[in-house]
N, C-alpha and C positions, 0 to 999 in steps of 0.2 A: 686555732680552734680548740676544743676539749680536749684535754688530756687523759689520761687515761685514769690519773691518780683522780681525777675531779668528778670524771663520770664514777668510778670504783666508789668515792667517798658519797656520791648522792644516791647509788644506788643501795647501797647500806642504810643512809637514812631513808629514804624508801620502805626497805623494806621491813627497819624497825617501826616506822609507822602507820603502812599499810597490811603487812602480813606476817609479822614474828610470831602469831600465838594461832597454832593450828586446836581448832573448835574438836575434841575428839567426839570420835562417830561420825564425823562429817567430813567434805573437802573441802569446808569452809575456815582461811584463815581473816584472823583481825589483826588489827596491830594498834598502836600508842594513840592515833588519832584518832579510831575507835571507842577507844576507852575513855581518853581526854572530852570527848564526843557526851558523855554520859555526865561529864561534871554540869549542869546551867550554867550557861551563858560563857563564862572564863574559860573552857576546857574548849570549846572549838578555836576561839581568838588563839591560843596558846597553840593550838595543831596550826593554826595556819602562819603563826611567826616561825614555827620550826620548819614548816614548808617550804619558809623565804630563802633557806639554806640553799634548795637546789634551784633555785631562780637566780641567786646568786650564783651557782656556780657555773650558771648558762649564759649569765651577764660578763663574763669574768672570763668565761671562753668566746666570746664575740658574739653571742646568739643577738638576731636583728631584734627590733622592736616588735613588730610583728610578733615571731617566735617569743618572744620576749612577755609581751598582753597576750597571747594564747597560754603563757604559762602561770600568769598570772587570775586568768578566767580560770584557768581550771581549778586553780585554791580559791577563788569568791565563791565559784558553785560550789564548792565542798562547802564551804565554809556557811555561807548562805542555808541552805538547804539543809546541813548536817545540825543546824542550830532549832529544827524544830523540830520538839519532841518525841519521841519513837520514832516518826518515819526518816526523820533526819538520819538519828544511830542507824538505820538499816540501811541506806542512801551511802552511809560514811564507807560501810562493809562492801560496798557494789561498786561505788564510784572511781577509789582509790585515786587521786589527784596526785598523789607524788610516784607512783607507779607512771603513769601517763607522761609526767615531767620528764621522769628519766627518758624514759624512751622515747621520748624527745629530743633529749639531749645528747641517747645516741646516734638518732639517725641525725642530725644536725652535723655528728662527727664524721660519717660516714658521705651525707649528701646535704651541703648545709641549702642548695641552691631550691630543691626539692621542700623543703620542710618548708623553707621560708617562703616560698611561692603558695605552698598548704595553706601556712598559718595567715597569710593576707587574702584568700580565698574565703577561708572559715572567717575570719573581721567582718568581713563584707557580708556574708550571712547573717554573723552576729547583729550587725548593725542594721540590716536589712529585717530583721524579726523586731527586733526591738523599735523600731521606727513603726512598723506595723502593730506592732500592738500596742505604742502612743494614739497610734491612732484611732484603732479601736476604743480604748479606755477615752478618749476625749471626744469619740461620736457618741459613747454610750452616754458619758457624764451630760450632751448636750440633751439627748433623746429624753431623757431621764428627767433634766430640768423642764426640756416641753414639756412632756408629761405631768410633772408637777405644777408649775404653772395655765396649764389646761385646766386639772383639778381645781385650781384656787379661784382661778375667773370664771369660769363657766359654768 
């Protein structure tokens, strides 16, 4: 499983790019993806290629597939979301995707049996939302065309 040097080395990058730059007057910290956050369009792609650091280093200590596309969701929703305009940057500051890896990647070291049973729970979720609002978007898309075709013939 994880090593110690592997979890040590992702939580560094971690936490260079979720919380090295503490906001003075506040308790709010940003870090690199943050800021990378602010460039259009190239600066979130570039946060989530440095992100792939610690997915590799989960890959690399055994983490299952499961744990594996859970780790991977978590840098698309950053990534996704942190890509449109202001509320994204503010999403980047809240979300923190490679905080969450880690700590993943610890309890994974600690109870790999546990995480991994999580992360195929969370799947199933995942999959179970996103099938549901297929479906939704394809009952609206049909209502929408009756609708319209009401309008034209009648």
């Amino acid at each position: 499983m994880a090593t110690s040097k592997n979890i040590e080395s992702a939580r560094a990058l971690a936490r260079v790019l979720d919380t090295a730059i503490g906001i003075p007057g506040t308790k709010l910290r940003v870090g690199l993806d943050a800021l990378l956050g602010l460039i259009p369009g190239a600066g979130d792609a570039v946060g989530a290629a440095l992100s792939g650091y610690i997915i590799l280093a989960a890959a690399r200590a055994g983490a299952s597939r499961p744990v594996l596309l859970r780790m991977v969701g978590n840098v698309v929703v950053d990534t996704v979301i942190g890509a449109i305009p202001v509320l994204g940057d503010l999403f980047d500051v809240a979300f923190r995707s490679n905080t969450r890896n880690v700590a993943l990647l610890e309890r994974l070291a600690v109870d790999p049996v546990t995480v991994d049973r999580g992360s195929r729970r969370l799947g199933v979720v995942v999959i179970a939302i996103l099938v549901l609002v297929i479906l939704g978007i394809v009952t609206l898309g049909f209502l929408l065309a009756r609708m319209l075709w009401g309008l034209l013939t009648g």
